[in-house]
C-alpha positions in Angstrom: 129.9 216.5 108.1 130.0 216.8 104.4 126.4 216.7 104.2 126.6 219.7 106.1 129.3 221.6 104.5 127.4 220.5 101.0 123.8 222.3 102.3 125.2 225.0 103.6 127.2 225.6 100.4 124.0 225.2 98.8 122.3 227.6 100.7 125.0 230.0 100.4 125.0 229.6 96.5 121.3 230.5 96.4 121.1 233.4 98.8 123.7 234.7 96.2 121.9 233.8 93.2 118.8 235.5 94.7 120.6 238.9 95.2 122.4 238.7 92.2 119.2 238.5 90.0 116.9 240.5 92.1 119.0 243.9 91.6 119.5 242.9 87.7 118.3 245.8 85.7 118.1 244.1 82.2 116.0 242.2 80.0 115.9 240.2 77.3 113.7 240.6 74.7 113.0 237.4 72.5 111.3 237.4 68.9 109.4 234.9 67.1 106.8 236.6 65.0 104.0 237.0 65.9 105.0 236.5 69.1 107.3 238.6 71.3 108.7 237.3 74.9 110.3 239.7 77.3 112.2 238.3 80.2 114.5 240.0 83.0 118.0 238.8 82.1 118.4 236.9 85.4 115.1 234.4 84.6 116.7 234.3 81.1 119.8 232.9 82.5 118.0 230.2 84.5 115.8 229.3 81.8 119.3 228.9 79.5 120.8 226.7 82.3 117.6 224.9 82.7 117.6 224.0 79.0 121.4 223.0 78.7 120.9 220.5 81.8 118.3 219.1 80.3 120.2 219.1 77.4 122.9 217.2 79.3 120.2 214.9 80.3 119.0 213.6 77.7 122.4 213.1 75.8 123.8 211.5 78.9 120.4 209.4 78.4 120.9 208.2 74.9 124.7 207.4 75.2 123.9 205.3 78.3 120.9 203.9 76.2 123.3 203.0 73.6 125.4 201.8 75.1 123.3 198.7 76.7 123.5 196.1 74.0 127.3 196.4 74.3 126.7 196.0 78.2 124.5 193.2 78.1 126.6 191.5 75.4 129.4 191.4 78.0 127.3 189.9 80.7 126.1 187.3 79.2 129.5 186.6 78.2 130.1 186.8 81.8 127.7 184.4 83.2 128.1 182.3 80.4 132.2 181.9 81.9 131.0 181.7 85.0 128.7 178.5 84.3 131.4 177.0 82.2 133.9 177.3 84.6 131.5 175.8 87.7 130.6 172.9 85.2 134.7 172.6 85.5 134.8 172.3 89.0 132.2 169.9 88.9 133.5 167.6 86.5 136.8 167.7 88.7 134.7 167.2 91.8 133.1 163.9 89.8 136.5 162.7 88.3 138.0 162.6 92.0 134.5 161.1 93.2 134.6 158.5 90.4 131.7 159.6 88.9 132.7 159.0 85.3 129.1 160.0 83.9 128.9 163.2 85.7 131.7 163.9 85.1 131.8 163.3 81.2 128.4 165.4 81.1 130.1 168.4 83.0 133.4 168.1 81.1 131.5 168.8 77.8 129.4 171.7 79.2 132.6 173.2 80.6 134.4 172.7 77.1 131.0 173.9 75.3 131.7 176.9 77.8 135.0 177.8 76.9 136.2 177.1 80.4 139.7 176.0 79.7 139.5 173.8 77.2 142.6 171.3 77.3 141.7 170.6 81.4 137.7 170.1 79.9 138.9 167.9 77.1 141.2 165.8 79.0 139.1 165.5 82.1 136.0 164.1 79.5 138.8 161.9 77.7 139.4 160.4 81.1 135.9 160.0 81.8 135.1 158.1 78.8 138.1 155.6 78.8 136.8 155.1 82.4 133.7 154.2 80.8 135.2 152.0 78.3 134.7 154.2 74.9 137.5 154.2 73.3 136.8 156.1 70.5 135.2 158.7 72.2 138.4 159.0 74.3 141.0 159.5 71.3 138.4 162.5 70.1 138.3 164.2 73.4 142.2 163.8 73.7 142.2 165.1 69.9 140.5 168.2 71.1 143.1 169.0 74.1 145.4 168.7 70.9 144.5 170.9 68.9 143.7 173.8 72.1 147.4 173.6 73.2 149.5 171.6 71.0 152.6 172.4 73.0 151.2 171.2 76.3 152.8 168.1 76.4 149.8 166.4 78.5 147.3 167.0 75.9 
């Protein structure tokens, strides 16, 4: 239905148009020595429309071209969350699974990933005291410390 009311809007709009400029009596007379251009004053109307669309165009063109790097930026920023935060769930799924290897390697991804990094830290500091380094496990709990001090688990 509004595909309909559009085309016959449409149509309506043009029929208009057509009697409009074919009972126009003017013209327009443009210089540019040597040459001179004369147009009716309804085609010189279209042809000033014609140019400030494409006008339009090509601006709307170079501010969307513009703006990609800004866009792309904030996709990879995106996906880069999103990996971080699945490497997350996997090191939780490997903690609960006992999986202390997995679970070490997808802690640190997840941390490397920004994907919360006290849960990251202290899920790798339990997966290395699992594994029996100790020293690795007071680093990993050193890092929880310093990415929320006042969380009292970290």
């Amino acid at each position: 239905m509004k595909t309909l009311a559009w085309a016959l809007l449409m149509s309506h709009l043009a029929v208009m148009l057509a009697a409009v400029l074919r009972y126009t009596p003017g013209y327009v007379l443009v210089m540019v020595p040597p040459y001179r251009i004369e147009l009716s004053s309804g085609l010189a109307a279209l042809l000033a429309l014609g140019l400030f669309a494409a006008g339009h165009l090509v601006l709307r063109a170079a501010s969307r071209l513009a703006a990609l790097p800004a866009e792309a930026r904030a996709w990879r920023m995106r996906e880069r969350r999103a990996r971080a935060e699945a490497a997350l769930a996997a090191a939780f799924r490997a903690s609960l699974a006992q999986q202390p290897g997995i679970a070490l390697e997808q802690a640190q991804a997840a941390f490397d990933g920004g994907a919360d990094p006290v849960a990251s830290a202290l899920l790798a500091a339990q997966a290395t005291h699992a594994l029996g380094d100790t020293a690795a496990c007071e680093t990993w709990l050193a890092r929880a410390g310093v990415h929320d001090a006042d969380d009292p688990a970290a």
